[in-house]
DRENDO-1510 file (C-alpha; in Angstrom, 1 decimal, always signed):
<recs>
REC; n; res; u; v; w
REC; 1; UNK; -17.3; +12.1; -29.8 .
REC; 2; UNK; -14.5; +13.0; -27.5 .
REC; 3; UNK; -11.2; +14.0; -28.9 .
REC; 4; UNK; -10.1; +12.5; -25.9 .
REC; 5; UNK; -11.4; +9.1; -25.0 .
REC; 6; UNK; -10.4; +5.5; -23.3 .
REC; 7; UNK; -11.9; +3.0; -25.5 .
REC; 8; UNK; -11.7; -0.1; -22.6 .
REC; 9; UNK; -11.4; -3.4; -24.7 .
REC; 10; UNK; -10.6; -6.0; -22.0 .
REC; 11; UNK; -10.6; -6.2; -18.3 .
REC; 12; UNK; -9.3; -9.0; -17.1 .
REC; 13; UNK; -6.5; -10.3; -14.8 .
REC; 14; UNK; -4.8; -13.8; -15.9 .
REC; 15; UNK; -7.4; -15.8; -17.6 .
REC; 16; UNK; -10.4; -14.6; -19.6 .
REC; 17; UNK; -14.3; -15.0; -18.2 .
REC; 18; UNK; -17.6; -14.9; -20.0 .
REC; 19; UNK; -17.9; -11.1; -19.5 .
REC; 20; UNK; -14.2; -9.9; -19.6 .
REC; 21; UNK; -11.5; -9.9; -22.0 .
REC; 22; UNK; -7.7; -10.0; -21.4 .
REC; 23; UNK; -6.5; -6.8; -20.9 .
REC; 24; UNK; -6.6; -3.8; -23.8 .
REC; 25; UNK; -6.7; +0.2; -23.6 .
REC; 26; UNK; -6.8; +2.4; -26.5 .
REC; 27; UNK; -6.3; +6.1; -25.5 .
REC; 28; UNK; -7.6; +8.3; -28.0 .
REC; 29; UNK; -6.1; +11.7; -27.8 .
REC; 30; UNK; -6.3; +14.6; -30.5 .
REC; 31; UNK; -5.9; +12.2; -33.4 .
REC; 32; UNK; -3.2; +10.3; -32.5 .
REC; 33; UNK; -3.6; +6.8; -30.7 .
REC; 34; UNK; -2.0; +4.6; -28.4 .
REC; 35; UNK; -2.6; +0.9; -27.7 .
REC; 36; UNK; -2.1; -0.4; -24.5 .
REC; 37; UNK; -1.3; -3.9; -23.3 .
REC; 38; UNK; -3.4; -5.8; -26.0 .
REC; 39; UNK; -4.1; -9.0; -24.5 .
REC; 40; UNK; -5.6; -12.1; -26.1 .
REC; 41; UNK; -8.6; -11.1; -28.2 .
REC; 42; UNK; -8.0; -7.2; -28.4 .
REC; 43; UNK; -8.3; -7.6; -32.5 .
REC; 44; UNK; -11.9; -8.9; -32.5 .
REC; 45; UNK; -12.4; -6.6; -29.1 .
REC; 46; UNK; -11.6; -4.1; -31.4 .
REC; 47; UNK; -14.0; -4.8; -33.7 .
REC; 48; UNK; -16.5; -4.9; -31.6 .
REC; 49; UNK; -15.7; -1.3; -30.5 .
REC; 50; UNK; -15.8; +0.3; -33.5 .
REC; 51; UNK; -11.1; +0.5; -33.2 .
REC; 52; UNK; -9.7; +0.4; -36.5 .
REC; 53; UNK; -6.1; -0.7; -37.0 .
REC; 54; UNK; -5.5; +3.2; -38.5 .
REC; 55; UNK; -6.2; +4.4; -34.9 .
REC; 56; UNK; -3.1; +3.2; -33.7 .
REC; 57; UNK; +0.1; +5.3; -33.8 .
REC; 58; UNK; +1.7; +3.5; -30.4 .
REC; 59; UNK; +1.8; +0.2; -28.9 .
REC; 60; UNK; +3.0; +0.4; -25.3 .
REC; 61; UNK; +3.9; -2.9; -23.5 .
REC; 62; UNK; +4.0; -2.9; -19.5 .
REC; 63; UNK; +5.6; -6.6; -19.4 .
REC; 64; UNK; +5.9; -9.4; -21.1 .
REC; 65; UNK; +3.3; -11.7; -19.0 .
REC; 66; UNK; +0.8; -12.8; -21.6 .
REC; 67; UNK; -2.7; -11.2; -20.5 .
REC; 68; UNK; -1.1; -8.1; -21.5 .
REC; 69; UNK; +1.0; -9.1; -24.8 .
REC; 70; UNK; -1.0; -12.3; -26.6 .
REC; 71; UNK; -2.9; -9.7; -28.7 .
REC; 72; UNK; +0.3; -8.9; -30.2 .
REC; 73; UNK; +0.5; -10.9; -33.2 .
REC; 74; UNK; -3.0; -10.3; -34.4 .
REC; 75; UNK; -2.9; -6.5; -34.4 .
REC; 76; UNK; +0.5; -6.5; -35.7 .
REC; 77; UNK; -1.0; -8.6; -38.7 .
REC; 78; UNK; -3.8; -6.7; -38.5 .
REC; 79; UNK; -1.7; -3.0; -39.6 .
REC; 80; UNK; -0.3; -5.0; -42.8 .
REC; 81; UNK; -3.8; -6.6; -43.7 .
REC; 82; UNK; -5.1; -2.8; -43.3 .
REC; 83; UNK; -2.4; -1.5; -45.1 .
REC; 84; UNK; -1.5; +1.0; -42.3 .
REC; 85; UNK; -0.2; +4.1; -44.2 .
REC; 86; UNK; +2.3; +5.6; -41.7 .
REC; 87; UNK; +4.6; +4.1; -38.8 .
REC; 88; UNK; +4.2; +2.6; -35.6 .
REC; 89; UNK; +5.9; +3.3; -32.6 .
REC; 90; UNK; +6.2; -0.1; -30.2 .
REC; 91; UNK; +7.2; +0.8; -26.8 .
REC; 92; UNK; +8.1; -1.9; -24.5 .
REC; 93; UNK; +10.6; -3.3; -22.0 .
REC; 94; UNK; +14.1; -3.8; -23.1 .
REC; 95; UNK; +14.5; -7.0; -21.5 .
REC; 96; UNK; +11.5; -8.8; -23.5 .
REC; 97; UNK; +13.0; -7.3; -26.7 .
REC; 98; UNK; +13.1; -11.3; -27.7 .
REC; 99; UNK; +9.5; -11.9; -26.7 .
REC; 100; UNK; +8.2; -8.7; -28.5 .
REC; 101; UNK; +10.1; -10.2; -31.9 .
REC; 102; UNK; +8.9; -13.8; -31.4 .
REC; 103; UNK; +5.4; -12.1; -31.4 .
REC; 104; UNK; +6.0; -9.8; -34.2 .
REC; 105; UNK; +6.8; -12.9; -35.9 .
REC; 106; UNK; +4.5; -15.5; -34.5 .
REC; 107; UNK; +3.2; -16.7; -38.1 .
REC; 108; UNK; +3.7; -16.0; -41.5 .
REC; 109; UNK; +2.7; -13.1; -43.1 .
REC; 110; UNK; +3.2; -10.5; -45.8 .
REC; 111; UNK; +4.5; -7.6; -43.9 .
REC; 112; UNK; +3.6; -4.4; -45.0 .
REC; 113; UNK; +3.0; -1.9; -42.1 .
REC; 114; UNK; +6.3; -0.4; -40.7 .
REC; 115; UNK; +6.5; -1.2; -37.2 .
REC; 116; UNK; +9.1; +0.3; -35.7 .
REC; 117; UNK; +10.9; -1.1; -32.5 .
REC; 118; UNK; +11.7; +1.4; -29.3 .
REC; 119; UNK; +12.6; -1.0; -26.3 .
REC; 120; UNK; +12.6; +1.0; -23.2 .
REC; 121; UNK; +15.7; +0.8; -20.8 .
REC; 122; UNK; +14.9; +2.9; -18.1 .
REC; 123; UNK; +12.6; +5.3; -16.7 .
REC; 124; UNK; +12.2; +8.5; -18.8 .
REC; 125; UNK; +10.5; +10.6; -22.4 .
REC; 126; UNK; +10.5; +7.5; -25.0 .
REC; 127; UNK; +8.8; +9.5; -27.4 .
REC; 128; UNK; +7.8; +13.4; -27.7 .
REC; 129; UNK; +5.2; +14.7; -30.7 .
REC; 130; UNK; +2.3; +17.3; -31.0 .
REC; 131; UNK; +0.5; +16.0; -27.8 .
REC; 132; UNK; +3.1; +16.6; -25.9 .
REC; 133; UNK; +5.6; +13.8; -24.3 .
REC; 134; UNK; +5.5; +10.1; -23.6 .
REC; 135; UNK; +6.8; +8.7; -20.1 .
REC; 136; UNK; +8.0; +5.3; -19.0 .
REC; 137; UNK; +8.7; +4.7; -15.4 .
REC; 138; UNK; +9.6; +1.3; -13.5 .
REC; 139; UNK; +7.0; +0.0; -11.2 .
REC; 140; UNK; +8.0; -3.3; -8.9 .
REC; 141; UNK; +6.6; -6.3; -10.6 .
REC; 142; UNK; +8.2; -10.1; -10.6 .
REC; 143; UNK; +9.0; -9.4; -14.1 .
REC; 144; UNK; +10.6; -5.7; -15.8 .
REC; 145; UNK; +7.5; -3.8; -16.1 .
REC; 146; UNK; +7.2; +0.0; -17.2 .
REC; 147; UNK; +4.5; +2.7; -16.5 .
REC; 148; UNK; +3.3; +4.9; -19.2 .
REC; 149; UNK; +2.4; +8.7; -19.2 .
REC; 150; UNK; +1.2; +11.1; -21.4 .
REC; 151; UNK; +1.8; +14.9; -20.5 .
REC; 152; UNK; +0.3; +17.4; -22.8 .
REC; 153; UNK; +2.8; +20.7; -22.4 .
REC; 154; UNK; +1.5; +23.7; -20.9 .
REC; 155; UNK; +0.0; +26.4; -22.4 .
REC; 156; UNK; -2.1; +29.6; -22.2 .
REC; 157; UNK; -5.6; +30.1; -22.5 .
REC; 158; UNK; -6.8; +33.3; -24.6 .
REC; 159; UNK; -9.4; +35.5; -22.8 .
REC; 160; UNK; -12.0; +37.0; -24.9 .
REC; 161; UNK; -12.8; +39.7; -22.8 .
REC; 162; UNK; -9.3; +40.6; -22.9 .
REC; 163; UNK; -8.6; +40.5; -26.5 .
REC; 164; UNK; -11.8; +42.8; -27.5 .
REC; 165; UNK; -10.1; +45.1; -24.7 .
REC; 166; UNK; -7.1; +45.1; -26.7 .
REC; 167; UNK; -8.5; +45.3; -30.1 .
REC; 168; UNK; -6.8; +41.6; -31.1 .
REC; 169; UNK; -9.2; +39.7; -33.5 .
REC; 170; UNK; -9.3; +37.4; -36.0 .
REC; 171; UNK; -5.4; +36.1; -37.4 .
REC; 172; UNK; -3.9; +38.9; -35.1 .
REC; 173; UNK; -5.0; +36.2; -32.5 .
REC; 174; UNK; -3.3; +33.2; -33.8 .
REC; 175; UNK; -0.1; +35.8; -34.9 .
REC; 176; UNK; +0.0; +36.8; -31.0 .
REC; 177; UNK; -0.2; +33.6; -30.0 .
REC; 178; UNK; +2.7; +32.8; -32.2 .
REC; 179; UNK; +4.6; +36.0; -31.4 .
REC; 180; UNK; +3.6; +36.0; -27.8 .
REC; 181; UNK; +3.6; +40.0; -28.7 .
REC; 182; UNK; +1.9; +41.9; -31.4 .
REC; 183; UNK; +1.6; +45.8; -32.6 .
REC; 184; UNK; -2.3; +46.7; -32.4 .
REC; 185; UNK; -2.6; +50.5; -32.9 .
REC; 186; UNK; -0.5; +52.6; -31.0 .
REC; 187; UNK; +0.3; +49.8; -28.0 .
REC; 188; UNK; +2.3; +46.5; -28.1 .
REC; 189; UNK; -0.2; +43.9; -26.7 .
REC; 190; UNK; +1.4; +41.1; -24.9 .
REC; 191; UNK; +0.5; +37.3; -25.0 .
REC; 192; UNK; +0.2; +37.7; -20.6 .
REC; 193; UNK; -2.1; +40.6; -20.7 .
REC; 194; UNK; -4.9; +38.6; -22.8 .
REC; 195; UNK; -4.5; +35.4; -21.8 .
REC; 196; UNK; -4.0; +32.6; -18.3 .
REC; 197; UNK; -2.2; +29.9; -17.8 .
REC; 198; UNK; -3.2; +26.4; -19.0 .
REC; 199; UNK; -2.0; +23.8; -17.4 .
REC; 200; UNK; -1.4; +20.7; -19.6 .
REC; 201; UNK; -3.5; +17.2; -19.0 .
REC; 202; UNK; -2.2; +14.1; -18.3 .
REC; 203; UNK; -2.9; +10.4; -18.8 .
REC; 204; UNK; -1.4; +7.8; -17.3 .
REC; 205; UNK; -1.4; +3.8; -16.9 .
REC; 206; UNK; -0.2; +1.7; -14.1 .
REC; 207; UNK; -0.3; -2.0; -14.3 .
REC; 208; UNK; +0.7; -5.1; -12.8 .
REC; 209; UNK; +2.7; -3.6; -9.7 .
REC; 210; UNK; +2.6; -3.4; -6.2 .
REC; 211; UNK; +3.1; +0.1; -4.2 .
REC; 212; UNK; +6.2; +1.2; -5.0 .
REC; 213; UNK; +7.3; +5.1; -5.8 .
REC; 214; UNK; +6.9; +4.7; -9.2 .
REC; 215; UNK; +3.1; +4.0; -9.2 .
REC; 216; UNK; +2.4; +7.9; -7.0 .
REC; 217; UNK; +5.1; +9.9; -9.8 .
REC; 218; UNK; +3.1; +8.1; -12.5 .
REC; 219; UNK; -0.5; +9.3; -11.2 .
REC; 220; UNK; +0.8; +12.4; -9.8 .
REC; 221; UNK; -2.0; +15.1; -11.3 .
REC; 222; UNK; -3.1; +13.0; -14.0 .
REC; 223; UNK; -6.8; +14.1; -15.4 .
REC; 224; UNK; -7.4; +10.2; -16.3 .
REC; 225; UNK; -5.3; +7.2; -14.1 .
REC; 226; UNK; -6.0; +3.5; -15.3 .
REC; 227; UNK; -5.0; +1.6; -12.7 .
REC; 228; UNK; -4.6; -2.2; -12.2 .
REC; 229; UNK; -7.2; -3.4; -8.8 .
REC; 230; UNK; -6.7; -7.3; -9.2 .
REC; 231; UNK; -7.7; -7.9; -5.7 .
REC; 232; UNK; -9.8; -6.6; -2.6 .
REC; 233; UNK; -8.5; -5.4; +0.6 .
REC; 234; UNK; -9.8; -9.0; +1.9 .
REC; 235; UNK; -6.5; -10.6; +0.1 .
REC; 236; UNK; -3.8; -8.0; -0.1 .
REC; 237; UNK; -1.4; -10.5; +1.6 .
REC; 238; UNK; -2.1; -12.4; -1.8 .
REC; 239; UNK; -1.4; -9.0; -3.4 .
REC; 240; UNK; +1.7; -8.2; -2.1 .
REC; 241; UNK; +2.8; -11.9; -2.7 .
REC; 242; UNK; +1.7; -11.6; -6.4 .
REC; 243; UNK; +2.8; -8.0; -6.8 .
REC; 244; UNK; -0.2; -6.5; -7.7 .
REC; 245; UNK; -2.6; -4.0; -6.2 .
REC; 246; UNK; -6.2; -3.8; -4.2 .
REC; 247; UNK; -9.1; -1.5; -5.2 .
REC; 248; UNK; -7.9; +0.1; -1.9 .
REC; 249; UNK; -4.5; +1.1; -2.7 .
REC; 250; UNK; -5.3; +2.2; -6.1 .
REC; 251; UNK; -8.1; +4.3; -4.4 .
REC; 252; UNK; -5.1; +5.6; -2.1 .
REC; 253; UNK; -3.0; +6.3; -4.9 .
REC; 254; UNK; -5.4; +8.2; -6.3 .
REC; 255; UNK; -6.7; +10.7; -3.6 .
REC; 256; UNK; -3.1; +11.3; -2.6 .
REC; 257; UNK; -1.6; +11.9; -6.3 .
REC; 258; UNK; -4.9; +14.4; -7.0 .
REC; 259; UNK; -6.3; +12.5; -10.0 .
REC; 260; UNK; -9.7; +13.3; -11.8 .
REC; 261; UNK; -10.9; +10.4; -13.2 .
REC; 262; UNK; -10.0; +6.9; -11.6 .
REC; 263; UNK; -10.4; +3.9; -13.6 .
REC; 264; UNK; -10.1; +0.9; -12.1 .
REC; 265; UNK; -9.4; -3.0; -14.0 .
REC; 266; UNK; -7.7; -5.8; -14.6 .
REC; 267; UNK; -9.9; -7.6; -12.0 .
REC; 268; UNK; -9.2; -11.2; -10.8 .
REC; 269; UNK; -11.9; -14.1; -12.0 .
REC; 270; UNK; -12.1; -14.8; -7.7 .
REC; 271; UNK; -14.4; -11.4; -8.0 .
REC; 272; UNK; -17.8; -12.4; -9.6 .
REC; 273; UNK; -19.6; -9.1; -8.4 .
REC; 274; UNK; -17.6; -5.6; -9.7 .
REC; 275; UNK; -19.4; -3.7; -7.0 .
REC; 276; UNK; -17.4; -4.5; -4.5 .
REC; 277; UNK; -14.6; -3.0; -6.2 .
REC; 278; UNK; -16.5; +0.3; -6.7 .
REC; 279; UNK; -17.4; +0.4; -2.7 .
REC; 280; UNK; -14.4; -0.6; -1.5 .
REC; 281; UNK; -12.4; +2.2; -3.5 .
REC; 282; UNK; -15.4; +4.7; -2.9 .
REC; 283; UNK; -14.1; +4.2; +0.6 .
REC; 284; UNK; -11.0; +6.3; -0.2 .
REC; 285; UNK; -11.5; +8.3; -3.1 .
REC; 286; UNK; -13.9; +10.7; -3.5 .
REC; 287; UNK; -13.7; +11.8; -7.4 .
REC; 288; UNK; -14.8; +10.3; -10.6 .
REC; 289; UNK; -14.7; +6.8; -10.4 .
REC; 290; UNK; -15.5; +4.3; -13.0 .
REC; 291; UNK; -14.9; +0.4; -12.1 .
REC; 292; UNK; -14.2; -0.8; -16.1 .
REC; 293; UNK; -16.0; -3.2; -18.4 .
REC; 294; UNK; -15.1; -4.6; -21.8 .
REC; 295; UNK; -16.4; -2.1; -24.4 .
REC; 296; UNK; -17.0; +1.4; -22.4 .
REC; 297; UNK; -15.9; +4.6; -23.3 .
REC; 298; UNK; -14.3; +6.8; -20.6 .
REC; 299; UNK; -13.9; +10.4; -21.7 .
REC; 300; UNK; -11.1; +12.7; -20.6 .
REC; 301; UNK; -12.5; +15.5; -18.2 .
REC; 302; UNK; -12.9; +18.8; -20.0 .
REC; 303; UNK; -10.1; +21.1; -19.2 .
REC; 304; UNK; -10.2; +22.7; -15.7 .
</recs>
C-alpha cells in the first residue's frame, strides 16, 4: 500500500444516490491523516473502506453546508468509542465555529478523544508538522468556505553514484545529511556535491466554489488536486448561479496550474452517466485523470 493514498469515501453533491455517498476524502500521507469534508455516512463509508478512526490526525471543514459536515457527529463519537490515543486537529471556518460545536455536541456521549478546535480566519499555514505545512485559502462560495493544501518542504535527493565517489556510506550518510558537510578522509564532502534538489509534493482540495484566484494558488503544482465538478459545461450558467464549478473549468484549472493527478467529484444527481464528466474534462487536460467513485483509492504519483 501507498504511504500516500486518497481513500475516496463519498462523491456526491447535495443529496445522496444509490451509488454515491455525501462527500468524504481521507488523505493518507506518511502516517499521518487528514479527513476531509465528511458528509452524511462517512463513519459506515469508512467501514466499508477498511478507515479506522486512528487514521485520523485532522479534520478539515470547507463550509458549513451539510453534504460536507453531517458526518461530523458520528466520527467525532466515533474517536471516543475508539478511544483515540492522541489529539485531533479540527480545521474549519471561523464563522461556523457555532455549527462545528452544535455538531461536536449533537447527542450525548462519553467524551474521551481530545478534539481540539482550530477555526480558520483567513487564508494562510493553520498547522505545520513532519509533512510539512497545512494551507487554508478562501475560495468564493455563498457561504465562508476555505481551501486546503498540503506542501511537503523541499529537500535533496542523495545520489548513489556520488556518494561511492566520495567514499560516504552507511551513518556517514544520514550524519551528512544532517551536517549538510562531513570529513571523509583527507576532503570535506559537501551535502551539494552528492546530492539534487527535491522538490516537495503537494496535495490540495478545492470544493464548493466558483473560479475565483484562490482555486489556481490552491492547485498551483500540486502532484494530486481534488477538485469539485458538480456540473457540465451544458449548465455552467447554473454553475456560476450556484457557485460551483464544471468538469471543464476544473479541467482548466488543472492544465494551467500544472497538476499530476486530477480527481474530479462531488457530482450533481442531474448526471446519471460519470463518463461524460471524464470526456468533457479529457477535453482540456491531458494528465492523469480519475473521475471519483465511492470506495477507490487514488495514489500519490511517485516522486518526479
Amino acid at each position: 500500500m501507498s504511504n500516500r493514498e486518497l481513500v475516496v469515501l463519498g462523491t456526491a453533491s447535495q443529496a445522496p444516490t444509490r451509488a454515491r455517498n455525501h462527500n468524504g476524502y481521507l488523505l493518507r500521507w506518511d502516517g499521518v491523516g487528514f479527513l476531509f469534508d465528511p458528509g452524511e455516512g462517512t463513519q459506515r463509508q469508512m467501514i466499508r473502506a477498511g478507515v479506522s478512526s486512528h487514521d485520523i490526525d485532522h479534520i478539515c471543514i470547507s463550509h458549513f453546508h451539510g453534504d460536507h459536515c453531517l458526518g461530523l457527529p458520528g466520527v467525532l463519537q466515533r474517536l471516543s468509542l475508539d478511544r483515540m490515543p492522541r489529539p485531533v486537529h479540527a480545521h474549519f471556518p471561523a464563522a461556523g465555529t457555532e455549527f462545528f460545536r452544535r455538531l461536536h455536541r449533537a447527542s450525548a456521549f462519553d467524551e474521551v478523544a481530545e478534539v481540539r478546535e482550530r477555526p480558520v480566519e483567513r487564508g494562510g499555514t493553520v498547522f505545520t508538522g513532519a509533512f510539512g505545512a497545512l494551507e487554508a485559502v478562501p475560495l468564493d462560495h455563498r457561504i465562508e468556505t476555505f481551501g486546503y493544501r498540503l506542501v511537503e518542504p523541499d529537500g535533496r535527493r542523495m545520489l548513489p553514484d556520488r556518494l561511492a565517489r566520495f567514499g560516504v556510506r552507511g551513518p556517514d550518510v544520514g550524519r551528512l545529511q544532517r551536517a549538510g558537510s562531513l570529513r571523509v578522509s583527507a576532503r570535506t564532502v559537501s551535502l551539494e556535491e552528492v546530492s539534487e534538489p527535491r522538490p516537495g509534493q503537494r496535495f490540495a482540495f478545492v470544493m464548493d466554489t466558483r473560479l475565483c484566484d484562490g482555486v489556481f494558488e490552491l492547485a498551483a503544482g500540486a502532484d494530486v488536486l481534488v477538485i469539485e465538478s458538480t456540473f457540465l459545461e451544458q449548465d455552467a450558467r447554473l454553475a456560476d448561479e450556484y457557485r460551483h464549478l464544471t468538469a471543464a473549468q476544473a479541467a482548466r484549472v488543472a492544465a494551467e496550474c500544472g497538476v499530476r493527478c486530477l480527481v474530479l467529484t462531488h457530482f450533481s444527481q442531474r448526471y446519471p452517466d460519470p463518463r461524460r464528466f471524464r470526456d468533457e474534462a479529457a477535453e482540456v487536460f491531458g494528465g492523469q485523470l480519475v473521475v471519483a467513485e465511492d470506495l477507490v483509492r487514488v495514489p500519490v504519483p511517485p516522486r518526479r
